[in-house]
N, C-alpha and C positions, 0 to 999 in steps of 0.2 A: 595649553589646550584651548584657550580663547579663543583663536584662530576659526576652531569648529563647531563653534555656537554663535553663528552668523546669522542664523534663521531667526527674523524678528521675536518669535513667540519666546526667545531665551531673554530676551530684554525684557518683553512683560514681565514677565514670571519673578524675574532678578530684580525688578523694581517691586512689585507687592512684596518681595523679599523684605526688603530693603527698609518697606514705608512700616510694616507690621510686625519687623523686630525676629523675623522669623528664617532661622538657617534651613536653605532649603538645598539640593542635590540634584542632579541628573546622575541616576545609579543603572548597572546591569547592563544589559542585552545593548543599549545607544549606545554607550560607553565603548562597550568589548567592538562592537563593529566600528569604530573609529578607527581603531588598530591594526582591526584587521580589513581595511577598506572597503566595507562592504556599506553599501545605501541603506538605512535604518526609516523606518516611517512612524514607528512603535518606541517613545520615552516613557518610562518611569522615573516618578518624580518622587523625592522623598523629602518630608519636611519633620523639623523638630519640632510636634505638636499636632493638629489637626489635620492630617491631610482632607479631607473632606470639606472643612468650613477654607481651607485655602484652593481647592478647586473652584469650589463657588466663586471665590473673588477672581479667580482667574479667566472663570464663565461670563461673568459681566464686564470685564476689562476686554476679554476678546469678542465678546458679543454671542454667545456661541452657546449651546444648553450642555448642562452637566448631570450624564448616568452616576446617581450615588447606590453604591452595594454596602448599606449598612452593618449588615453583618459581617463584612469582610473589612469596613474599618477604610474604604476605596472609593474612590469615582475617578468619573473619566469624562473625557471631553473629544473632541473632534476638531482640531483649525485647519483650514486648507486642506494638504493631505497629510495632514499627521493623526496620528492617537497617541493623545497622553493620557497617563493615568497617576493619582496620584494618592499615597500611603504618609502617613504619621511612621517614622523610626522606631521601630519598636524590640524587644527580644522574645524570643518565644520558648516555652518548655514545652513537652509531650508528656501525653500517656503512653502507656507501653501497647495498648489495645487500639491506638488510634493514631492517624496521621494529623489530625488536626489540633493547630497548636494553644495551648495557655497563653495570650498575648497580651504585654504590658509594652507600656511608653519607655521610650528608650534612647540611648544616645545614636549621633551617626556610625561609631563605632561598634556598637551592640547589633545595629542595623546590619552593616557588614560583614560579622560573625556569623550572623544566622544565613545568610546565602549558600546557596548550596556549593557555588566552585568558586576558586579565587580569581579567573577574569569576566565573572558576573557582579564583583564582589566591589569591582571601581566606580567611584564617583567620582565628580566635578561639581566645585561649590558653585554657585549662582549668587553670593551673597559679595556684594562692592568691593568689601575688604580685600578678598580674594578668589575673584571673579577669575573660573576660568583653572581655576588649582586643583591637578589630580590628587585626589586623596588614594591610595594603593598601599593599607597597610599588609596584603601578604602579599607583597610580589606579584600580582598577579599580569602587571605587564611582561615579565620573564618569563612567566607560564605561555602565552601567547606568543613571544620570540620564543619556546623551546616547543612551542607546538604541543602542550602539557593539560591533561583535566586532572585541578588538584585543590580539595578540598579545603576552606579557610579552617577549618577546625579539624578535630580526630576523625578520620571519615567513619568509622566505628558509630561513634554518634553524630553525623550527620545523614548516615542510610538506616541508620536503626531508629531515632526520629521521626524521620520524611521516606520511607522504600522508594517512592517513585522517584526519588532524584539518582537512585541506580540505574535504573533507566535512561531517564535523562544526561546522568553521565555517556552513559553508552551512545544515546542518541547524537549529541554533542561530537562525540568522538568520529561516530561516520558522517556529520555533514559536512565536521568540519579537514575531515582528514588529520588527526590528533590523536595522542599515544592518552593512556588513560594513565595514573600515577602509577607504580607495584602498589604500595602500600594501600591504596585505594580500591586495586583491584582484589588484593586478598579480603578487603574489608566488607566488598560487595559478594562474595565469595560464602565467609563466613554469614552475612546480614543477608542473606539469598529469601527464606523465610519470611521474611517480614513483609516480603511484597504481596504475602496472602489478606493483607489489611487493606490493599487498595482498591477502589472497584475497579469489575475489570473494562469499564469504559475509558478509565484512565490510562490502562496499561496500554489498551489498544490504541490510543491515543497517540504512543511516543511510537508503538511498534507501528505503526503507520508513516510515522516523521523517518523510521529508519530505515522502512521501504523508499521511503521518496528521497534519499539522499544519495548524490551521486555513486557510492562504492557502496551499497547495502551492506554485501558481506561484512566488513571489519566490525560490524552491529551485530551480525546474526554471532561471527566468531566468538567476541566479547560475552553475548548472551549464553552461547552453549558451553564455553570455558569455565564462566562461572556457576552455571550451573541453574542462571534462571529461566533460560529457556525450556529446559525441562519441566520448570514449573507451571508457563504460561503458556505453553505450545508444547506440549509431548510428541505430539504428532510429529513434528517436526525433528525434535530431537530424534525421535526413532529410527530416524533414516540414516543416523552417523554409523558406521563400521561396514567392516570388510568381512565375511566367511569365508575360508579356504576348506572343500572337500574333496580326498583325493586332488591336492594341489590345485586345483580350479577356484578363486577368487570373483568372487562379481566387484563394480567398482564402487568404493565408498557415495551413495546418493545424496548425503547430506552434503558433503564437497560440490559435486556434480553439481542438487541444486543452487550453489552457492551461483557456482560459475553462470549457470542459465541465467540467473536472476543478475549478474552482472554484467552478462550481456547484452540481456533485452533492456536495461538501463541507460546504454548507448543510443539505443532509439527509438526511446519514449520513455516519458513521463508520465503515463498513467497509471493511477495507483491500481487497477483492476488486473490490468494486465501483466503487472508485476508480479500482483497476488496470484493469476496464472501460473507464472512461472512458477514461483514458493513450490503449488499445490501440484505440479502436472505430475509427480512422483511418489504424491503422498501417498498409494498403498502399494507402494515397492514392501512393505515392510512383511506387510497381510498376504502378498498374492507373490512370496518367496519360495521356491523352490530349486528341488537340484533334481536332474536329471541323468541319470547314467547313461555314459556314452554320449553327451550334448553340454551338460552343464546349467549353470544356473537361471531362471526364467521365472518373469514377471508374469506370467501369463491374464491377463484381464485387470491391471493394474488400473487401464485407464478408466474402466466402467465401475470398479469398484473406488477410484479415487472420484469421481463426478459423483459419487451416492454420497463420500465423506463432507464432500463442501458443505451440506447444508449445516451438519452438525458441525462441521468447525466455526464455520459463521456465526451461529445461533451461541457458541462455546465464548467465542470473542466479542460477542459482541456486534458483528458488524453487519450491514444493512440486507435484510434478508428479502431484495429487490429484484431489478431487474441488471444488478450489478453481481448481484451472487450468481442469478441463471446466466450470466454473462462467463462468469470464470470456472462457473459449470460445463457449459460447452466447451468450451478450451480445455480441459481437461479431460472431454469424453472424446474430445476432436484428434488431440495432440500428437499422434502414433499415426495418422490418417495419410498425413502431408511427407511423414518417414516414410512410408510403405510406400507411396508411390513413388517416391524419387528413387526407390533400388527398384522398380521394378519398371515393365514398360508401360507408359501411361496409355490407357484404355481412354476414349471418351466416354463410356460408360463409367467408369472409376471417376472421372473428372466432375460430370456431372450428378454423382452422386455425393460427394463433397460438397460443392457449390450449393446444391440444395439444401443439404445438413449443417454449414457454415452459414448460409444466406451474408448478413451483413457485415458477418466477421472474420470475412476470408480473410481480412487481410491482416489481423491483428493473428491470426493462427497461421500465418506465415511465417510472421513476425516468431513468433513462440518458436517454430519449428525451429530457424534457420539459429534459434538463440540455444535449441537445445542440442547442434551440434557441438560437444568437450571434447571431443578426441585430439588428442596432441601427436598423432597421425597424420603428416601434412599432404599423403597423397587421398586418406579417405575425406579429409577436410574437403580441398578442391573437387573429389566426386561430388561428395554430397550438396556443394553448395552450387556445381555447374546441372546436376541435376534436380534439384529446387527452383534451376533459372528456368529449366525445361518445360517444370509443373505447373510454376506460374506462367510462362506466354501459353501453354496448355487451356488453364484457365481461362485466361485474357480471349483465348480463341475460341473455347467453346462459349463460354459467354455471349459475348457478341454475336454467333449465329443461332445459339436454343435459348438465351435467355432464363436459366435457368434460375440463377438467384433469385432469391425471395418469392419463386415459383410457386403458383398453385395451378393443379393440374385443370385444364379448361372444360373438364366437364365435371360437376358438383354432384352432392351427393342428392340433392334437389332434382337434380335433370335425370338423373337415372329412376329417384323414385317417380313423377312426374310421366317419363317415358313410357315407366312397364306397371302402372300401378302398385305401385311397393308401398308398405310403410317402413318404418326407420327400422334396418335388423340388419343379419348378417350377411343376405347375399347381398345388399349394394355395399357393403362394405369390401367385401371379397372384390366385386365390377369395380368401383374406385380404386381401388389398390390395383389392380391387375392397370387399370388407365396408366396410375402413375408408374408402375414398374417398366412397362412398352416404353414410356417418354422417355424413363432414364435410363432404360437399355439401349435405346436407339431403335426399337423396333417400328416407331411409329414418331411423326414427327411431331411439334409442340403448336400442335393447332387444333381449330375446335371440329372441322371436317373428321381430318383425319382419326380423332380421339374418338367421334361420337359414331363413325363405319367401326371402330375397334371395340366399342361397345356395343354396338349391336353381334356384332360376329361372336363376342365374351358370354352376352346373356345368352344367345341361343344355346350355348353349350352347356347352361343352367336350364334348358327347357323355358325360357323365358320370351316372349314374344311382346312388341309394342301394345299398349293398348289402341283401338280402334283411330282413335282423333288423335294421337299422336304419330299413327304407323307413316312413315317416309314412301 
């Protein structure tokens, strides 16, 4: 393993080793990405003794200032572009009420027990003797050739301990494309519960890491098999099964959204728009019905699933911005981009989209063309040659009305201004009727033409200019 400790900052390190008597490590995350070829920027260092008072020496040897987290027994440093961080070996016990551990001084091998899976669980000594020597006392390099997440201990007491390393299991498992242990999964199964001790900033933490990992699914699967997703996302879980009435079945949603969300994965990596997908279904559950003679129907799915966001956001934790009103829209939008492509595109339809989408046409493209599942290969190519339709549609009303991020060219100012108003209902009624003409097509997207369509509107309220503004 020599070989791969080429980066100067492992000679420093291995000589304060060296001069201060002090067995020191490169453990975890640097390690496991060796093996699996991946570019690491992030080392954790672990020494027999202080880790803290030996960051410092390794601060002033590299020149470099060192973040110490006294409570955590840590510091950390900065070279070039690395982040090291660096820990005292230690073993730790739990309470049964808490995830935060009892921590005493400990050997490299106690160090090793307490990680949570066996290829986080490898170091490499840094000390002269045996510079360069993988330490791997469970196999965790087999684990990694069998593609395997498998606890160094009982995972029983390794998720009942620590919950959020069930998670973390599962996370692991969708980035990396990796089978989770059985015995680990029924252990996560059983210890499901326990993940009520963590905050939920933590949980959304890894369930964020599982979105943004290339196959999401095998995380969401893992999560609802076990049974923790039910715990930390209900919503979500709700959408699993199938109803038959009078032989009529609608199609499982919770599958459905798996497949969306691994589509839109394909092309892009933003975590909003993922979370889009998750959510574009979320009140299939609420807005379920059967219909005799027609069948099963979502009716206002989308309107009631844009009211759910804000509470699921607020429920997880996550940023109640202009990232929530983002995946709000997408979710009120999401049915919009379906209906036109079965039907014939209106530029009235068009432009009333463009308007309603403004900067996010294109990510609710994107959404649409992800929530085509049908394994139907003649409705596939309808739908997706009539989505090409929708979009150079767009493309062409755009560029002649201009209508994205559109406001209609005569304000609510000019109308009061005009006929002496103060602020109420009829210029509200005159601006709305301006903009309806625009998107209807009835009048074109200029300020002539809006402000003839507004006088011709007020007269029909008994409305006349005032004197110094009459035309």
């Amino acid at each position: 393993m020599e070989k791969h400790l080429v980066h100067p900052v492992f000679k420093v390190l291995a000589s304060i080793a060296d001069k201060h008597n002090i067995e020191a490590y490169v453990i975890g995350g640097y390690v496991r990405d060796i093996f699996l070829n991946r570019p690491s920027k992030d080392i954790d260092i672990v020494v027999l003794g202080n880790g803290i008072e030996f960051a410092e020496l390794a601060g002033q040897q590299l020149r470099t200032k060192v973040a110490v987290f006294k409570n955590f027994g840590t510091a950390m440093l900065k070279f070039q572009d690395l982040e090291i961080e660096f820990v005292g070996a230690r073993k730790e016990s739990y309470r049964s009420d808490s995830r935060k551990p009892i921590v005493e001084n400990g050997t490299i091998a106690d160090d090793q027990l307490r990680r949570d899976f066996t290829v986080n669980a490898l170091a490499i000594s840094l000390n002269a003797a045996n510079f360069g020597q993988l330490i791997d006392p469970f196999d965790g390099v087999i684990d990694l050739q069998n593609k395997l997440m498998r606890t160094p201990q009982d995972p029983e007491l390794t998720f009942s301990d620590d919950p959020l390393r069930m998670m973390r299991a599962i996370r692991f498992a969708a980035q990396l494309n990796f089978d989770i242990d059985e015995i680990a999964l029924k252990a996560i199964s059983r210890q499901k519960d326990r993940i009520k001790i963590v905050s939920k900033e933590r949980i959304t933490d890894e369930l964020n890491k599982i979105i943004l990992s290339p196959i999401p699914s095998i995380g969401f699967k893992h999560l609802f098999d076990t049974g923790l997703l039910h715990l930390i996302f209900p919503q979500m879980a709700n959408l699993y099964g199938v109803e038959y009435i009078n032989g009529k079945g609608h199609k499982d949603n919770f599958y459905h959204t798996l497949q969306v969300l691994d589509n839109i994965c394909l092309v892009t990596d933003d975590l909003w728009l993922r979370w889009a997908a998750i959510l574009h279904d979320i009140a299939k559950p609420a807005t379920k019905r059967f219909e005799e003679g027609h069948g099963w129907t979502f009716h206002g799915h989308e309107d009631k699933g844009a009211r759910m966001v804000p509470q699921i956001f607020t429920q997880l934790k996550l940023p109640l911005n202009e990232k929530m009103k983002y995946v709000q829209k997408l979710v009120q939008l999401h049915l919009r981009p379906i209906v036109l492509a079965q039907e014939v595109v209106t530029d009235s339809a068009v432009r009333r989209l463009l308007f309603d989408a403004g900067e996010d046409i294109e990510s609710l493209m994107l959404l649409c063309n992800a929530d085509v599942t049908t394994k139907n290969e003649y409705k596939v190519k309808k739908y997706r040659n009539n989505f090409e339709l929708v979009k150079q549609k767009l493309k062409d009303v755009e560029e002649r009305d201009k209508i994205r991020n559109w406001q209609p060219p005569i304000t609510g100012n000019d109308i009061m201004n005009t006929f002496g108003l103060t602020a109420g209902k009829e210029v509200g009624l005159i601006k709305n009727a301006i903009r309806e003409a625009i998107l209807e097509g009835e009048i074109t997207n200029n300020y002539n033409d809006a402000l003839d369509f507004m006088l011709r509107k007020a007269k029909e309220f008994g409305l006349l200019p005032v004197k110094n503004n009459a035309n």
